[in-house]
C-alpha positions in Angstrom: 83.4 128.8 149.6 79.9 130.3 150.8 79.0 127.1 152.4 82.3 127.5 154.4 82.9 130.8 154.9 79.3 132.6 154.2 78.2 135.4 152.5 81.9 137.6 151.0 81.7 140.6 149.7 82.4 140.5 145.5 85.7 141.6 146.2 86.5 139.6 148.9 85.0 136.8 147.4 87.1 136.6 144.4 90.5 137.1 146.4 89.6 134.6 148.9 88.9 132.2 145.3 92.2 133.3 144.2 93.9 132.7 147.4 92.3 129.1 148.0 93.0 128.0 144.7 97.1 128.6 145.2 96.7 126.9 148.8 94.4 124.3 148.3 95.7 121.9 151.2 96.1 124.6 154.2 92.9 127.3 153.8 91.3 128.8 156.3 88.0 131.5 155.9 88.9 134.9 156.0 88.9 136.1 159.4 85.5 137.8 160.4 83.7 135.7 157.9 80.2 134.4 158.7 81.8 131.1 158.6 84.9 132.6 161.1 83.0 135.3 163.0 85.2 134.4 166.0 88.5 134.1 164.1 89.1 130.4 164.8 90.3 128.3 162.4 87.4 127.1 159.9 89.7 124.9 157.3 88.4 124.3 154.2 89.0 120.6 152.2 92.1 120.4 150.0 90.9 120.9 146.5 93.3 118.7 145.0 92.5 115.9 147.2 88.4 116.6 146.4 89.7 116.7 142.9 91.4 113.2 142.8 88.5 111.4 145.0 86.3 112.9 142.3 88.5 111.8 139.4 88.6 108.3 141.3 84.6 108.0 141.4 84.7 108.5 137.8 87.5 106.1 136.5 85.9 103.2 139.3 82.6 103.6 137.2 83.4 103.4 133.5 85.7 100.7 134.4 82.7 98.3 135.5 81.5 99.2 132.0 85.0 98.8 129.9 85.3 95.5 132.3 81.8 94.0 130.6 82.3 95.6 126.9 85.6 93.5 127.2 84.2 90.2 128.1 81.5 90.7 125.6 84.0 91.4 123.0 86.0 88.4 123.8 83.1 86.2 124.1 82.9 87.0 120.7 86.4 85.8 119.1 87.2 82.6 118.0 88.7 80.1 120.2 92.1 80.3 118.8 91.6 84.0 119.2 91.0 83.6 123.0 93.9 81.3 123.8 96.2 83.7 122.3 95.2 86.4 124.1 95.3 84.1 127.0 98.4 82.7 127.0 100.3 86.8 125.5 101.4 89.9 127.2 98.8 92.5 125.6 99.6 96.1 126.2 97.5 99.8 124.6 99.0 101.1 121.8 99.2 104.4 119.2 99.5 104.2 115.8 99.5 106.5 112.9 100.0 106.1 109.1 102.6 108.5 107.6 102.4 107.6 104.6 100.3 109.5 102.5 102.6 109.7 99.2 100.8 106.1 98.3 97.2 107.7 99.3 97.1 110.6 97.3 99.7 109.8 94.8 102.2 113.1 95.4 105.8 112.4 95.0 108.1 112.4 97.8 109.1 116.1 97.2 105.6 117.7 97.3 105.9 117.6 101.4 108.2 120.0 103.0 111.2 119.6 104.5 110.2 115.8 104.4 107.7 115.4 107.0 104.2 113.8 105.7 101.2 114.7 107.7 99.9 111.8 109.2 96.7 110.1 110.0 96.1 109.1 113.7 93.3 106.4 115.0 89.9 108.2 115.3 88.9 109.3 118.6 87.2 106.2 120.3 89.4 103.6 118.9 91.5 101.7 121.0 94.7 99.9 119.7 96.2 96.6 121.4 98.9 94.4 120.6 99.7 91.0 121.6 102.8 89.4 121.8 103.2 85.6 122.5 105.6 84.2 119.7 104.3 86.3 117.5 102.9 89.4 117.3 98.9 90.1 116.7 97.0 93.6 116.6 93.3 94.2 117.9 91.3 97.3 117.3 88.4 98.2 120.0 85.7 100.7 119.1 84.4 102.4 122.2 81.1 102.8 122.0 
């Protein structure tokens, strides 16, 4: 905003914040701003579109890393393993393990109103399945 606009007073600062934030694609500098002494137009970029290009950068670079932890991970599996993964549709999954009657050995009736807490894949573990005739499950640790 000061790079734009210049130097706003704490007050005017903070509703010009306000007011660029709810109109990210059409604002213009206060009028009588450093940055709009003469009242033209000074437009500032669209926050959401600095906000996606940013998010864009980000994604393009880890996936040049998730692209070479991949090869390197199937470099590693058998040759039967490869083929099927070759030749099947794989898509991300979720899973989660609801059954924790048969892990901690409480009956049925000790969970109320039936519904079992349950235990989700720790944060950095990626799920796959693969489906070609049959049906095959891969687990990927992010490092």
């Amino acid at each position: 905003m000061t790079k734009h606009c210049g130097v706003l007073s704490e007050q005017e600062y903070g509703l010009s914040v306000e007011n660029y934030k709810n109109s990210p694609d059409d604002y213009h500098c206060p009028p009588g701003s450093a940055g709009n002494a003469q009242n033209s137009a000074v437009r500032l970029p669209d926050l959401n579109k600095a906000f996606e290009a940013q998010n864009q950068d980000i994604v393009d670079k880890f996936a040049v890393m998730d692209r070479l932890l991949i090869m390197d991970t199937l470099a590693q599996l058998t040759e039967e393993e490869q083929t099927f993964l070759r030749a099947s549709t794989v898509r991300k999954a979720g899973a989660d393990f609801s059954r924790l009657d048969r892990l901690t050995g409480l009956p049925e009736e000790y969970f109320i109103n039936g519904a079992k807490p349950a235990v989700q894949l720790l944060p950095g573990i990626d799920l796959f399945l693969a489906v070609k005739g049959g049906e095959r499950a891969y687990i990927c640790p992010r490092p």
